[in-house]
C-alpha positions as CSV (number, residue, x, y, z in Angstrom):
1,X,149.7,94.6,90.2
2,X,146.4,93.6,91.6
3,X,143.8,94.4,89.2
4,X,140.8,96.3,90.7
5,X,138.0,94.1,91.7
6,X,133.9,95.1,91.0
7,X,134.9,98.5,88.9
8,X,133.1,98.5,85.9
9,X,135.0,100.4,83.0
10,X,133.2,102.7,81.3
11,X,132.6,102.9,77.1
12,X,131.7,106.0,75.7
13,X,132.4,105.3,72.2
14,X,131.8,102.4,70.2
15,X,135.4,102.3,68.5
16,X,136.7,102.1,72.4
17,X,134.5,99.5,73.3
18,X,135.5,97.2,69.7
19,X,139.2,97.9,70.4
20,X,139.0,96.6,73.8
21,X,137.2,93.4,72.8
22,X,139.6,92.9,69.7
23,X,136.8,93.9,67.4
24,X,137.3,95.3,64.1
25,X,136.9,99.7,63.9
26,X,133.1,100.1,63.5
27,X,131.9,101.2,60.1
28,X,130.3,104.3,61.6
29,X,131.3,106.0,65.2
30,X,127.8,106.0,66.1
31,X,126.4,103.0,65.2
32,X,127.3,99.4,64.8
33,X,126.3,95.9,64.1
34,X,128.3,92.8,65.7
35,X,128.2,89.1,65.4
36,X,128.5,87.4,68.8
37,X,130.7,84.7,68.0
38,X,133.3,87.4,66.9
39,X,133.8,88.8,70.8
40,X,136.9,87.2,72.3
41,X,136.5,85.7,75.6
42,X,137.8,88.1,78.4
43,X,141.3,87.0,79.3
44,X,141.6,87.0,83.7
45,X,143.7,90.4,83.3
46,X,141.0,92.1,81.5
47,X,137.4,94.0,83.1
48,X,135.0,91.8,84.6
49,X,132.2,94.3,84.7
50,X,131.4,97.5,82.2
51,X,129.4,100.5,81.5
52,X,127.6,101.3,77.9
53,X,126.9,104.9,77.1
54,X,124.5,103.4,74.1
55,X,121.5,101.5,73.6
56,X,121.7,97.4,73.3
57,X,119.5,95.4,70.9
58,X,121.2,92.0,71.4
59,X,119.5,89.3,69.3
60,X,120.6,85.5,71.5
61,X,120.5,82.0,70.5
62,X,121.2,80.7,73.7
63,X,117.7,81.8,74.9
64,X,116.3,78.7,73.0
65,X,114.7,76.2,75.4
66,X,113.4,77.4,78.7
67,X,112.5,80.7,79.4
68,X,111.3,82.0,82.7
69,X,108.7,84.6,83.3
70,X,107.6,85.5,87.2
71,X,107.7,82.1,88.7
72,X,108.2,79.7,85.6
73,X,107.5,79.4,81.9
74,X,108.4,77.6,78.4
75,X,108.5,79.5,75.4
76,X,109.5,79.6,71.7
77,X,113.0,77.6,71.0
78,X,114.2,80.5,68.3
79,X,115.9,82.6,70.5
80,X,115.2,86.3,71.6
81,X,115.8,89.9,71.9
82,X,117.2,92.2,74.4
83,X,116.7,95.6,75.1
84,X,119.0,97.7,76.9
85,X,119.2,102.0,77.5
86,X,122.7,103.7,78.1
87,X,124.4,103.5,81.5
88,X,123.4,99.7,82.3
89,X,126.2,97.7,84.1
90,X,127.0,94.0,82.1
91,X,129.3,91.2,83.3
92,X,131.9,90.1,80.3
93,X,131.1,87.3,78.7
94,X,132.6,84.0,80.6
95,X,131.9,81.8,77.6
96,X,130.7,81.5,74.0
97,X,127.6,82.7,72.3
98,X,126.0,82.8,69.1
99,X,123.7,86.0,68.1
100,X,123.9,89.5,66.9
101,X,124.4,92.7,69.0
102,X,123.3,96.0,67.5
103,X,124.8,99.2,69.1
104,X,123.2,102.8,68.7
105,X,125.2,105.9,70.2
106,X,122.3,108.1,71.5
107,X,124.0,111.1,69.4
108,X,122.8,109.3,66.7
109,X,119.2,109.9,66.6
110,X,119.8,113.6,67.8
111,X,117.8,115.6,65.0
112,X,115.2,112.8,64.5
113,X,111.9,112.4,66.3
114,X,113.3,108.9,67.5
115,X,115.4,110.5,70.1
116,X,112.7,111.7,72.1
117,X,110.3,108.5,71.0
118,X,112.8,106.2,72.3
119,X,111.5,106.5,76.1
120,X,108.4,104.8,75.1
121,X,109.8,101.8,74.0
122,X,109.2,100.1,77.4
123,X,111.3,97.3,76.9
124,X,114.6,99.2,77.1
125,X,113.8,99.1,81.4
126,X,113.1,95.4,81.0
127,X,115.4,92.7,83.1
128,X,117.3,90.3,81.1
129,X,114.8,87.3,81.6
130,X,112.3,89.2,80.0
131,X,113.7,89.0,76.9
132,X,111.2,88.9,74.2
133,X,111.7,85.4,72.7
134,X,110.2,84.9,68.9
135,X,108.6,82.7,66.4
136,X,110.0,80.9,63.9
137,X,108.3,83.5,61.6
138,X,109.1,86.7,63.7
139,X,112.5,86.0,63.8
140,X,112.3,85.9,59.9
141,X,111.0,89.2,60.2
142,X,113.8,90.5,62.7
143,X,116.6,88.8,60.7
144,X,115.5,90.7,57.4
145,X,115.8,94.1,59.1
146,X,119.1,93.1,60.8
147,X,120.1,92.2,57.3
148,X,119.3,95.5,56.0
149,X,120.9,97.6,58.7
150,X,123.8,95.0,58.5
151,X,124.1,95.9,54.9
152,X,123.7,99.7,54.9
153,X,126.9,99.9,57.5
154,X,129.2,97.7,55.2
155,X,128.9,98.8,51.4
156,X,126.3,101.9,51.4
157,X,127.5,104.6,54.1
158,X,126.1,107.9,52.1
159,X,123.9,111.0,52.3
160,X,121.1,108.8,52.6
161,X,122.2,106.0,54.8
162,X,121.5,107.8,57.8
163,X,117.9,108.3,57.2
164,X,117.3,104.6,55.9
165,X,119.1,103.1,59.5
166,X,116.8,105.2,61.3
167,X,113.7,103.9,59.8
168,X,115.1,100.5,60.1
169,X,115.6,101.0,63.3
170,X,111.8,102.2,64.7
171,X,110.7,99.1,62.2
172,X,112.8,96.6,64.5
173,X,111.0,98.5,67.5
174,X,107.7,98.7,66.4
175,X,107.7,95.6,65.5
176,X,109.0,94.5,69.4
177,X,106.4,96.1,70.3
178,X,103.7,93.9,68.1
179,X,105.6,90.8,69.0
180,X,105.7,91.4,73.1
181,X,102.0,92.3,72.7
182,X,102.0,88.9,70.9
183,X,103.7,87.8,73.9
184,X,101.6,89.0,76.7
185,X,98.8,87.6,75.0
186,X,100.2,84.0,74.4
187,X,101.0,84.0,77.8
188,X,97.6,84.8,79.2
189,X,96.7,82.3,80.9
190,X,100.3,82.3,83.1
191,X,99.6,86.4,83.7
192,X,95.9,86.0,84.8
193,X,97.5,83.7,87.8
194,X,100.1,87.0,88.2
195,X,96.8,89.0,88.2
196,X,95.7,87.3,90.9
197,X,98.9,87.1,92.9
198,X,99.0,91.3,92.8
199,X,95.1,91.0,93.6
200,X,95.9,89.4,96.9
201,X,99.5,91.6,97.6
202,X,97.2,94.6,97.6
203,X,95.0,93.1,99.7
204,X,97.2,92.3,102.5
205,X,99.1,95.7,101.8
206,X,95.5,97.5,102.3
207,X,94.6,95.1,105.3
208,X,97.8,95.4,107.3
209,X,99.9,98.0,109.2
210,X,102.0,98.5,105.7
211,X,100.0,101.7,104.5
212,X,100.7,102.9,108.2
213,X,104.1,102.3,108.2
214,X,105.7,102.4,104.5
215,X,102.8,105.0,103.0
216,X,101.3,103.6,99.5
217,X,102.1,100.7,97.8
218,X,104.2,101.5,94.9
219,X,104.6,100.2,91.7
220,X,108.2,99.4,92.6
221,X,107.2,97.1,95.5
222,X,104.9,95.1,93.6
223,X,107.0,94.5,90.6
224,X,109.8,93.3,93.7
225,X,107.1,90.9,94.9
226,X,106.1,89.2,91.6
227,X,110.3,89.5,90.3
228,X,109.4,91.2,87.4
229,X,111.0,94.2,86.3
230,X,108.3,97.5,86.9
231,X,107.8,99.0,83.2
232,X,106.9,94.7,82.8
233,X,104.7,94.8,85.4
234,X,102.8,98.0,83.7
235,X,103.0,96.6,79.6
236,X,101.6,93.4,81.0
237,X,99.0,94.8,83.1
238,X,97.8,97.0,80.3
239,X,97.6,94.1,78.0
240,X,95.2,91.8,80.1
241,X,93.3,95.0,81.9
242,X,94.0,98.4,80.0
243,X,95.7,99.8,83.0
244,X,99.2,100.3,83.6
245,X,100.7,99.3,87.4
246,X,100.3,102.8,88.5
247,X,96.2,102.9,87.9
248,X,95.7,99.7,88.8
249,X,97.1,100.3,92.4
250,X,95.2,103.5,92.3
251,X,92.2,101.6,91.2
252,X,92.4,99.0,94.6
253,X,93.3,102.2,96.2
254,X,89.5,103.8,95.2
255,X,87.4,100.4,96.0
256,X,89.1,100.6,99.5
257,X,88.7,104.0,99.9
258,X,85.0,103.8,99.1
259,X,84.7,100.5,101.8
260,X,86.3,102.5,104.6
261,X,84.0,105.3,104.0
262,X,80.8,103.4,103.5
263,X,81.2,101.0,106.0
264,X,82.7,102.0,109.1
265,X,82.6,105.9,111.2
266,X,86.2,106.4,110.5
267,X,86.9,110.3,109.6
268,X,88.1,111.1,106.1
269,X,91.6,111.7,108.4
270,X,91.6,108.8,109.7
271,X,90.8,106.4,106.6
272,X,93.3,109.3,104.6
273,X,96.0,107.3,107.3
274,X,95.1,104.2,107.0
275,X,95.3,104.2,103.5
276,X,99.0,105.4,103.1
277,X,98.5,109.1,102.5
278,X,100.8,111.8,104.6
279,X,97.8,114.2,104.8
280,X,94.0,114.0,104.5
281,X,93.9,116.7,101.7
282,X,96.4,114.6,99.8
283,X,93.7,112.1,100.0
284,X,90.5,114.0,99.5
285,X,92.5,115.8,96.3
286,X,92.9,112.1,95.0
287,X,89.5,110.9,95.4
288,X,87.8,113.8,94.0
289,X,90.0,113.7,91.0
290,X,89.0,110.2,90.2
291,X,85.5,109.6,91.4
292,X,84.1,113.6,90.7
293,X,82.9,113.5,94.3
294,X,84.8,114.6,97.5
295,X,85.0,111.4,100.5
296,X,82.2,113.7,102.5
297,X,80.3,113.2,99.3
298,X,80.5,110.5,98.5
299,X,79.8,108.8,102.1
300,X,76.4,110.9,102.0
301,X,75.1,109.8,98.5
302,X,76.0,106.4,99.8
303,X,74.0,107.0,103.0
């Protein structure tokens, strides 16, 4: 029979996922903590795509070497981290690896103030090829608390192991979130060239029939144009400028707002449409709320 082509299969359970790659039962249903070279290679019968209902912190060697960010980039040789949220489609592995993937049912923070602090770890929305890749000395760091979470599943499951797994846990995150800080930083001089590049998108957006035809430029479109992913767009932006994507779209928004109005006799309706917005009051609403003044206002203060 003809297996069924481009259908991922779907894992809701960790011990469903480890018995279909010929892994060993997990130590706990809700958690667990796998070494890479341990997965067997997909045989042509089995799935080539499939669905995790739990988030992915997968720790690869094979990111040593290059590493691309936007257009092109070299980074550390020690390999990196990925972050994936529940629900992401992955294509089985077609050959061998070497690394460590960490598992976490989302039932397993239920009760703990992780749960809900887990949608600001950024990272999780993050494509593949922005992995964060680390030092010599952060992967020290990273390895130590695998170590420790490694340990707790295999000789200490008790009344207290739940509590120390989920500290160890926002450790590793915090600390991803230090070291892709680190990252945006190291990598300044590459991003202030992507800083320009979204400079001059905006300007041709704002200059040409798009606001006309496709309404505001969205953070969406200009993470599309650079081929980053959007929450990277907004982490990097706010490290170089303070600003996420969002305010820094509404920020070109305001300067050409206040160039329509103070140099040409366009009505605040007709700038309003030239801008993007659906309805002028839409676009009065906005610029009061960000520069205290209405456009009426502000066109005679500038006068």
């Amino acid at each position: 029979m003809r297996k069924e082509e481009n259908i991922p299969r779907k894992f809701d359970s960790l011990s469903d996922f480890h018995r279909a790659f010929g892994l060993s039962k997990p130590s706990h249903p809700l958690i667990s903590f796998i070494n890479i070279e341990e997965i067997p290679i997909p045989t042509a019968e089995s799935f080539d795509f499939f669905i995790l209902n739990f988030y992915k912190i997968a720790y690869k060697t094979t990111l040593c070497g290059q590493a691309r960010y936007g257009q092109n980039y070299y980074d550390f040789g020690e390999g990196g981290l990925i972050f994936t949220a529940p629900n992401q489609v992955f294509e089985s592995p077609k050959s061998t690896a070497s690394g460590y993937i960490f598992f976490i049912h989302p039932d397993f923070l239920l009760t703990y103030p992780l749960a809900k602090k887990m949608k600001q770890y950024g990272f999780f929305s993050y494509a593949a090829n922005e992995a964060l890749h680390l030092s010599a000395e952060e992967k020290s760091t990273m390895m130590a608390i695998f170590k420790i979470i490694d340990d707790e599943l295999k000789s200490r499951i008790d009344d207290f192991s739940h509590d120390v797994v989920i500290s160890q846990i926002e450790l590793l995150l915090n600390y991803s979130n230090r070291f892709y800080n680190r990252q945006f930083i190291t990598h300044k001089a590459i991003y202030n060239n992507l800083l320009l590049q979204l400079e001059d998108l905006l300007e041709d957006y704002f200059n040409g029939p798009k606001p006309l035809n496709d309404g505001l430029p969205t953070v969406h479109y200009l993470a599309d144009q650079v081929n980053v992913s959007p929450n990277y767009l907004s982490d990097m932006l706010r490290s170089l400028t303070g600003q996420n994507a969002q305010q820094h779209i509404h920020h070109k928004l305001i300067e050409k707002a206040k160039e329509e109005l103070s140099t040409t006799r366009q009505s605040v309706s007709e700038i309003a449409f030239v801008l993007g917005f659906e309805h002028p009051q839409s676009f009065s609403k906005f610029f009061k709320a960000k520069t205290k003044l209405t456009p009426l206002e502000f066109r005679q203060s500038f006068n």
